[in-house]
N, C-alpha and C positions, 0 to 999 in steps of 0.2 A: 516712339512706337505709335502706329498706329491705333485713335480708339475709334474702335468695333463698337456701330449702332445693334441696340438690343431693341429693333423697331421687329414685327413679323416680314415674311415677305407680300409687298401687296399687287405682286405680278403673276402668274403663272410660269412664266420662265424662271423666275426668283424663286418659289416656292420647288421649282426641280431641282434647279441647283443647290439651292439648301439642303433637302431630302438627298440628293445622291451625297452631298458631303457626311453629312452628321451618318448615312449607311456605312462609307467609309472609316467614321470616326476622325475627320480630319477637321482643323481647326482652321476657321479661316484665311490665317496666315500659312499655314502648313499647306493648303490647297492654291493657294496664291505663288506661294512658292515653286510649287511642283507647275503651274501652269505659266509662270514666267511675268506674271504683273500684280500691279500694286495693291497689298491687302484691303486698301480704302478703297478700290474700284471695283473688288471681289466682294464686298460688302456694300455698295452700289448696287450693282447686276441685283443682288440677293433684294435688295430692300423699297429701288425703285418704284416707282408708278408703270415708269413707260421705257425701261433699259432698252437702248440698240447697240448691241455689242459688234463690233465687225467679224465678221467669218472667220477670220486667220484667230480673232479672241476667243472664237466657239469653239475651234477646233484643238489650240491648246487646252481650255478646262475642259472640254471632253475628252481629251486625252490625260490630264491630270485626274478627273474623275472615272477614269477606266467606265466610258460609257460614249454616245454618238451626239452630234454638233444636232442630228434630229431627232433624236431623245431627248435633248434639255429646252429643244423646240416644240414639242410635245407636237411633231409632222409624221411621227410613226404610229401613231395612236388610230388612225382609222385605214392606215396602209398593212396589208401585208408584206412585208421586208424583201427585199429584190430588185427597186429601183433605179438603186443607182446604177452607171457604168462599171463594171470589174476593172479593179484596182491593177495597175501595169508592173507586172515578174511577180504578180502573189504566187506562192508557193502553194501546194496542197500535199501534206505529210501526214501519216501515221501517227496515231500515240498511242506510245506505250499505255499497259496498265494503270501503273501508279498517277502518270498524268489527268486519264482519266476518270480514275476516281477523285483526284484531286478539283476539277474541273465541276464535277456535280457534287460534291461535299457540301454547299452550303444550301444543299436544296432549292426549292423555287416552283417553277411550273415543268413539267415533262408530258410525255403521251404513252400510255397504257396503250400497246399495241397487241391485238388478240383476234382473233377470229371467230366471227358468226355466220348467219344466215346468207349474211350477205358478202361476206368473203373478207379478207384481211381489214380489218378496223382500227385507226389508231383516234385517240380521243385523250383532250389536255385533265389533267389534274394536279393540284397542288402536291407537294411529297416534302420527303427530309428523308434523312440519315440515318439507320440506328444501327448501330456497327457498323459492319459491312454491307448491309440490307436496304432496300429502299421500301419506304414505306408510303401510303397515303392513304385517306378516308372519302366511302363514296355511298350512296344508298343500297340499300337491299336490295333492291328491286331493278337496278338499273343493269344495264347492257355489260358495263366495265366489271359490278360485281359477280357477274354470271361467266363472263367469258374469262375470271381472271381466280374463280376458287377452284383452287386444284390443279392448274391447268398451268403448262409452259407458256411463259407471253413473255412478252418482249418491252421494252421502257427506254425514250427517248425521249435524250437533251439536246439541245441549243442554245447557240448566242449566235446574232447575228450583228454585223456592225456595217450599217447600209454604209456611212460616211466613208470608209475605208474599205468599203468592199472587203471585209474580212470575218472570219466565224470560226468556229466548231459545233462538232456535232458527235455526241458520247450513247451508243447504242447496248443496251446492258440486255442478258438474255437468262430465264430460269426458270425454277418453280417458285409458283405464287401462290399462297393462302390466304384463306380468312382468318383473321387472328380471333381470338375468344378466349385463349388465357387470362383472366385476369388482372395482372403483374405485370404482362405482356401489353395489354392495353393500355393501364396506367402508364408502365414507359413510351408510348407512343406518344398519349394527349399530355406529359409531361416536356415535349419535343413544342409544343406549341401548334401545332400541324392543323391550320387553318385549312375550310374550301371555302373559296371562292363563290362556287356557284351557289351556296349557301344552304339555308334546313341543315335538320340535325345530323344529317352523314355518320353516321353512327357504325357502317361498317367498317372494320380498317382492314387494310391488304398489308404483306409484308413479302416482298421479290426477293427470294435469294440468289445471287447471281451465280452463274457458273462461265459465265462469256462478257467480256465486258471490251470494246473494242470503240476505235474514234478517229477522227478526224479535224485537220485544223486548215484551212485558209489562214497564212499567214502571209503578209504585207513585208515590204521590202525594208530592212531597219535604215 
């Protein structure tokens, strides 16, 4: 068997790779496995100085890590997603309900879509889960928490996969409140439900869906 260095990673490519593994919970053998090469080379990449992996090895571990060969390049990071060429017979299908809620269950970043002054507005914010409901935290004063107490709005997810020209996209529809229960609250910040944009965000919103519909570009298997 292969022994696994316990060095950090001292790459940036290393330091992605790693991070999407251990998100997955996969071992380095377990993700070596799934992406078709040697656990001592998958612990390479991770620990290098200066790894240069060839394309066809990026494009297996970001497919073993169910993510993009320009994600673990960190070349999507000041792109917005759309560059590459459309992938040849992608399909574009319907998903069912339960797919879509399957698909935005582990939370992440979406867009509070609502309308102001200035006419249909959608705007990203961190979220999760709580039952059925989607939840997330924003200031009092801001545009999302005005256009989104009391009001029908709309909440939209994504994944984009430039490499493979492939995605979906999960558009959820309802009434939306301020939460201020209590009980309510604490099961919220109990979710762990960071923002991003940071301060205290102290108001939390809770979407109850009544329309929950999606979309998927998929890639020829």
């Amino acid at each position: 068997m292969t022994e696994m260095s316990d060095r950090p990673p001292a790459s940036d490519l290393g330091q992605r790779i790693r991070r999407r593994r251990e998100q997955l919970g996969l071992s380095v053998e377990d993700a070596a496995a799934k992406a078709g090469i040697d656990p001592g080379y998958l612990d390479y990449l991770e620990t290098a100085e200066s790894p240069d992996p060839s394309r066809g090895t990026l494009l297996h571990l970001s497919v073993a890590l169910d993510t993009s060969a320009v994600a673990l390049l960190g070349g999507d990071r000041l792109l917005p997603p759309g560059h590459q060429h459309e992938a040849r017979r992608t399909t574009l299908v319907d998903l069912d309900e339960p797919t879509a809620r399957a698909l935005i269950a582990p939370g992440g970043i979406g867009r509070v879509v609502f309308a102001d002054a200035r006419g249909p507005v959608a705007l990203p914010v961190n979220f999760r889960m709580l039952g059925d409901s989607i939840v997330f935290r924003t200031d009092a004063t801001t545009s999302i928490a005005r256009g989104s107490s009391g009001r029908r709005i709309s909440f939209e997810v994504d994944q984009i996969d430039d490499t493979f020209s492939t995605g979906w996209s999960v558009l959820v529809s309802g009434l939306a409140h301020r939460v201020e229960e209590p009980s309510e609250v604490e099961a919220i910040r109990a979710l762990d439900l960071v923002a991003w944009a940071g301060g205290p965000r102290e108001a939390f919103f809770r979407l109850e869906p009544d329309t929950i519909t999606g979309r998927q570009l998929r890639a020829p298997q």
